[in-house]
Backbone as XML, in Angstrom:
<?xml version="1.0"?>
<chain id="A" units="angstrom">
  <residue number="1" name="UNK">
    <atom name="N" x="-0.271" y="-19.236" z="7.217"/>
    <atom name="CA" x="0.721" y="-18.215" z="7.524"/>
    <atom name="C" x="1.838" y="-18.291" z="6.494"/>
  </residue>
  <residue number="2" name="UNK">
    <atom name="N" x="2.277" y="-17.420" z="5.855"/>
    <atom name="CA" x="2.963" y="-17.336" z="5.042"/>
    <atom name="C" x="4.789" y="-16.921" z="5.404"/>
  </residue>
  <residue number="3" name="UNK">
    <atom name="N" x="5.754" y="-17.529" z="4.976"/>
    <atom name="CA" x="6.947" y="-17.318" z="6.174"/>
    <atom name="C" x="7.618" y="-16.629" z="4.975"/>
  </residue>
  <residue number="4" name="UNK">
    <atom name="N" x="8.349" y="-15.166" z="5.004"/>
    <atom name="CA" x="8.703" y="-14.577" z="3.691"/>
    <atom name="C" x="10.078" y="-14.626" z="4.343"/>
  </residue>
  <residue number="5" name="UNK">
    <atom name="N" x="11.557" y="-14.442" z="3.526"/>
    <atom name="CA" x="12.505" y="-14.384" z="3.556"/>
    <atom name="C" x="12.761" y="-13.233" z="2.909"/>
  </residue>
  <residue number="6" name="UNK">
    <atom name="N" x="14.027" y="-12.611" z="3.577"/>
    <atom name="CA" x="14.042" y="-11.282" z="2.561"/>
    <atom name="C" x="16.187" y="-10.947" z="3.372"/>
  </residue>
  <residue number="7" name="UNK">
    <atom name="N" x="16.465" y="-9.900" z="2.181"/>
    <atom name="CA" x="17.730" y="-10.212" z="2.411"/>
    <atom name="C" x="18.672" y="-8.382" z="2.837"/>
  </residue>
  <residue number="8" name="UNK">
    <atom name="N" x="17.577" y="-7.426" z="2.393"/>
    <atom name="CA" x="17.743" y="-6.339" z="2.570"/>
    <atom name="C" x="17.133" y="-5.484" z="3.332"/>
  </residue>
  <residue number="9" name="UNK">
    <atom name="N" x="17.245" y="-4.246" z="3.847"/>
    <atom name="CA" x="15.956" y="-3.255" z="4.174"/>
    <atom name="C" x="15.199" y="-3.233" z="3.247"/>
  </residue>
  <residue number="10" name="UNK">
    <atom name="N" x="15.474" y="-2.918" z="1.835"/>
    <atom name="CA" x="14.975" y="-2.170" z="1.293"/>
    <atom name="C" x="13.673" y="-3.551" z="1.170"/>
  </residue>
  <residue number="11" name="UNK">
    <atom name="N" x="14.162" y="-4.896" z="0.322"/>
    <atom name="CA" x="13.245" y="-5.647" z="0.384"/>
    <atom name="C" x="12.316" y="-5.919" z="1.523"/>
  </residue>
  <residue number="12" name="UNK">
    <atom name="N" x="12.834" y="-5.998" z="2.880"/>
    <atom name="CA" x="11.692" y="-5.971" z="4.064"/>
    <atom name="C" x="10.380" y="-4.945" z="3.384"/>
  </residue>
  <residue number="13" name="UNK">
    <atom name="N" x="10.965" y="-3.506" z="3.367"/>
    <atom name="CA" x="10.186" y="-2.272" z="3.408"/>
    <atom name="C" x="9.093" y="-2.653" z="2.016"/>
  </residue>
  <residue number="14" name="UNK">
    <atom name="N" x="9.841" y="-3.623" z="0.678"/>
    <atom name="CA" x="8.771" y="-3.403" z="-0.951"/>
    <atom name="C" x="7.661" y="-4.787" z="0.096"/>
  </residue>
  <residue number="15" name="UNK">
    <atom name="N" x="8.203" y="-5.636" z="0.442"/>
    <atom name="CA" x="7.661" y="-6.433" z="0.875"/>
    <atom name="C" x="6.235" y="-6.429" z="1.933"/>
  </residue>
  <residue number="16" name="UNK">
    <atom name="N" x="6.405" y="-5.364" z="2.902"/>
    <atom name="CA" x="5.546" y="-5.168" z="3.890"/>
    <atom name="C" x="4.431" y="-4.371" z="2.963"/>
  </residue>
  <residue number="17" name="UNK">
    <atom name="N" x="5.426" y="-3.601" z="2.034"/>
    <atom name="CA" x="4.518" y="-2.476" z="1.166"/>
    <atom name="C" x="3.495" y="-3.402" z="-0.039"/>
  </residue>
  <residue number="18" name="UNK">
    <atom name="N" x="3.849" y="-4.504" z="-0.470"/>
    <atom name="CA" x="3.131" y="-5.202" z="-1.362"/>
    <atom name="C" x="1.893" y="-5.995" z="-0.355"/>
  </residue>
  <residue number="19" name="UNK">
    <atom name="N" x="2.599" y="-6.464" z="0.866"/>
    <atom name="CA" x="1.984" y="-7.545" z="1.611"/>
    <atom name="C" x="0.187" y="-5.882" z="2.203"/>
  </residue>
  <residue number="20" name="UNK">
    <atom name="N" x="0.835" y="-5.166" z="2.689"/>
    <atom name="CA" x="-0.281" y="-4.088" z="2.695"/>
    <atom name="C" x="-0.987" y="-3.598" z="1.861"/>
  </residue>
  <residue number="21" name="UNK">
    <atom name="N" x="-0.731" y="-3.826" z="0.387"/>
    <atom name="CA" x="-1.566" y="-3.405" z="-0.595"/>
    <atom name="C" x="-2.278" y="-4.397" z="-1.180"/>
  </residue>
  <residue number="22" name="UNK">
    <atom name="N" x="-2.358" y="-5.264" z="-0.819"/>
    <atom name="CA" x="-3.082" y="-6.578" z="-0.971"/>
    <atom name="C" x="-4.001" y="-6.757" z="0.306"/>
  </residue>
  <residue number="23" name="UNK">
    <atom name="N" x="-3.777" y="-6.423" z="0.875"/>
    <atom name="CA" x="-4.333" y="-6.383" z="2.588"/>
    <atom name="C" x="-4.181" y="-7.848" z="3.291"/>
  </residue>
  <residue number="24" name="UNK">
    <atom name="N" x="-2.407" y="-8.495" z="3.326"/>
    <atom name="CA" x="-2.539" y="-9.969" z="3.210"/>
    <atom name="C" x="-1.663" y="-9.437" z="5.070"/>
  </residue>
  <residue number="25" name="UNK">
    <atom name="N" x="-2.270" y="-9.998" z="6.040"/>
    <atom name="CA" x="-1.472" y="-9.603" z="7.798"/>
    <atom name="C" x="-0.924" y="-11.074" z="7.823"/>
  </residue>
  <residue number="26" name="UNK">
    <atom name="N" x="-1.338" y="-12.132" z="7.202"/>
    <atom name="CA" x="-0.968" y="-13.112" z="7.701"/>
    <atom name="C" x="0.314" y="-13.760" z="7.619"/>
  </residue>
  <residue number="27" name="UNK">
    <atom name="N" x="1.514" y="-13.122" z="7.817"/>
    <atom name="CA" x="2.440" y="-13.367" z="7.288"/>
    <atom name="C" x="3.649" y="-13.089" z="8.255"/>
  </residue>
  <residue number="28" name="UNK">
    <atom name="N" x="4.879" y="-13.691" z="8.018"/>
    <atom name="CA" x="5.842" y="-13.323" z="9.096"/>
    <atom name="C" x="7.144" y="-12.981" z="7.935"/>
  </residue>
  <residue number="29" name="UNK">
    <atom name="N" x="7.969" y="-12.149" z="8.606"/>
    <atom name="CA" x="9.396" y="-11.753" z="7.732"/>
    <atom name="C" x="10.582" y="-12.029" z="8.419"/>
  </residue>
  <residue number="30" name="UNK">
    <atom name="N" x="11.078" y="-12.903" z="7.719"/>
    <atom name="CA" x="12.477" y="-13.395" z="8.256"/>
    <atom name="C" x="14.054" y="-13.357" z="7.755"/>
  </residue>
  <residue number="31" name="UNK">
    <atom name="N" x="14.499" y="-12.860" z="8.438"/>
    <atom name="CA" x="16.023" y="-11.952" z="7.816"/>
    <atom name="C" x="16.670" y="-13.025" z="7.323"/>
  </residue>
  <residue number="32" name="UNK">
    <atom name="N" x="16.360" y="-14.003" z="7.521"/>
    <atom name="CA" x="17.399" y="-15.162" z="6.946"/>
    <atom name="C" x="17.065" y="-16.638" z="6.744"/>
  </residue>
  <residue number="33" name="UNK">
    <atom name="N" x="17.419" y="-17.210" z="5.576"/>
    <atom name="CA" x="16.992" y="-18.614" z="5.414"/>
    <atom name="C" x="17.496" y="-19.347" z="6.574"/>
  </residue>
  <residue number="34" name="UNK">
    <atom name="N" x="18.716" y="-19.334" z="7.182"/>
    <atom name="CA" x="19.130" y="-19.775" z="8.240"/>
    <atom name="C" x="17.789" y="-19.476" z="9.487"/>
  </residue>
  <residue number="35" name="UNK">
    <atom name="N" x="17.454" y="-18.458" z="10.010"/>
    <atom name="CA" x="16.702" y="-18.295" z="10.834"/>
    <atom name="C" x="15.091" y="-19.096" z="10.260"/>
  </residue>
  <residue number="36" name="UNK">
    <atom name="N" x="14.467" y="-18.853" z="8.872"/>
    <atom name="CA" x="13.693" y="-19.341" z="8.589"/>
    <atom name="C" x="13.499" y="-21.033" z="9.240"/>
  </residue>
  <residue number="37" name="UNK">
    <atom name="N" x="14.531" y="-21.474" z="8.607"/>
    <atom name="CA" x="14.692" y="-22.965" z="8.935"/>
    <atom name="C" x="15.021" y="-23.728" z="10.360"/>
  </residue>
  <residue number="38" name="UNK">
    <atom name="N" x="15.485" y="-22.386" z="11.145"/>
    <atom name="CA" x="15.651" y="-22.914" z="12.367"/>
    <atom name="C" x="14.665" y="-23.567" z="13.254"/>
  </residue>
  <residue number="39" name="UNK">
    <atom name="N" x="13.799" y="-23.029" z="13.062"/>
    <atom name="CA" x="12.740" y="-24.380" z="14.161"/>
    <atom name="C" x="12.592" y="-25.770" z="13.352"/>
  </residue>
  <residue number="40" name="UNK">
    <atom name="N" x="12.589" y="-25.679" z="11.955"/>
    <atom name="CA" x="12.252" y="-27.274" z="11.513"/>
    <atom name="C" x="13.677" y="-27.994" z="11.725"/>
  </residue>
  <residue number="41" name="UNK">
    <atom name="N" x="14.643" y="-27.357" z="12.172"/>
    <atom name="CA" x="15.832" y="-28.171" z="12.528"/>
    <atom name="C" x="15.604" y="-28.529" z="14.187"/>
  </residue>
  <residue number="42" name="UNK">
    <atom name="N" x="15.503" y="-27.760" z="14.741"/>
    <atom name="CA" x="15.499" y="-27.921" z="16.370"/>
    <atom name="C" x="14.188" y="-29.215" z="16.451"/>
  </residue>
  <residue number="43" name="UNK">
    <atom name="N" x="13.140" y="-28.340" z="15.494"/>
    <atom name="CA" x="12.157" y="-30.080" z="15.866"/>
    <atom name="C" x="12.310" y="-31.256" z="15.429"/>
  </residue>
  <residue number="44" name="UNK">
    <atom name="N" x="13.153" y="-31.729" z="14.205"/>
    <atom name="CA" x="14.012" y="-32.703" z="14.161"/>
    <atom name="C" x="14.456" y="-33.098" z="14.921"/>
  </residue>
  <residue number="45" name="UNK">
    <atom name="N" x="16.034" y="-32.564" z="15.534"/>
    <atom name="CA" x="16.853" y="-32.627" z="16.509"/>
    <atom name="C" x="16.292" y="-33.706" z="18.301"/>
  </residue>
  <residue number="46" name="UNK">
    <atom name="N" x="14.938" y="-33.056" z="18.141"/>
    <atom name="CA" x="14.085" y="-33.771" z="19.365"/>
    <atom name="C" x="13.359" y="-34.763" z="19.264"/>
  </residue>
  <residue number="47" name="UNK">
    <atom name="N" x="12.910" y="-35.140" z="17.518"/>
    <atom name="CA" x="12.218" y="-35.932" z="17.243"/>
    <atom name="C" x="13.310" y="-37.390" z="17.218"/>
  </residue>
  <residue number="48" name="UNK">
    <atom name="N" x="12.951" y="-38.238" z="18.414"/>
    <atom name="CA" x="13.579" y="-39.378" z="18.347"/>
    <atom name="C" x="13.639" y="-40.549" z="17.044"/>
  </residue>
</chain>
C-alpha cells in the first residue's frame, strides 16, 4: 500500500489522475505529514 502525501487540491486531483493512469488502486492520500505519521506515533506511544 502506498501512503501519498499531498499538500493541495490541485495535487490530490494530478495525483489520483496519475495514480489512475497507471491503473495503481492501491494507495491511500493523506492531507498531511502530520496525519501521515500519526498512527506510527500512537503505536509507539503504547509500545511499552
Amino acid at each position: 500500500m502506498w501512503h501519498i502525501t499531498y499538500f493541495s487540491e490541485d495535487d490530490e486531483k494530478r495525483i489520483k489522475g496519475a495514480m489512475e493512469l497507471i491503473g495503481c488502486t492501491n494507495y491511500e492520500l493523506i492531507s498531511s505529514i502530520d496525519e501521515a505519521i500519526k498512527p506510527l506515533v500512537m503505536e509507539k506511544a503504547t509500545v511499552p
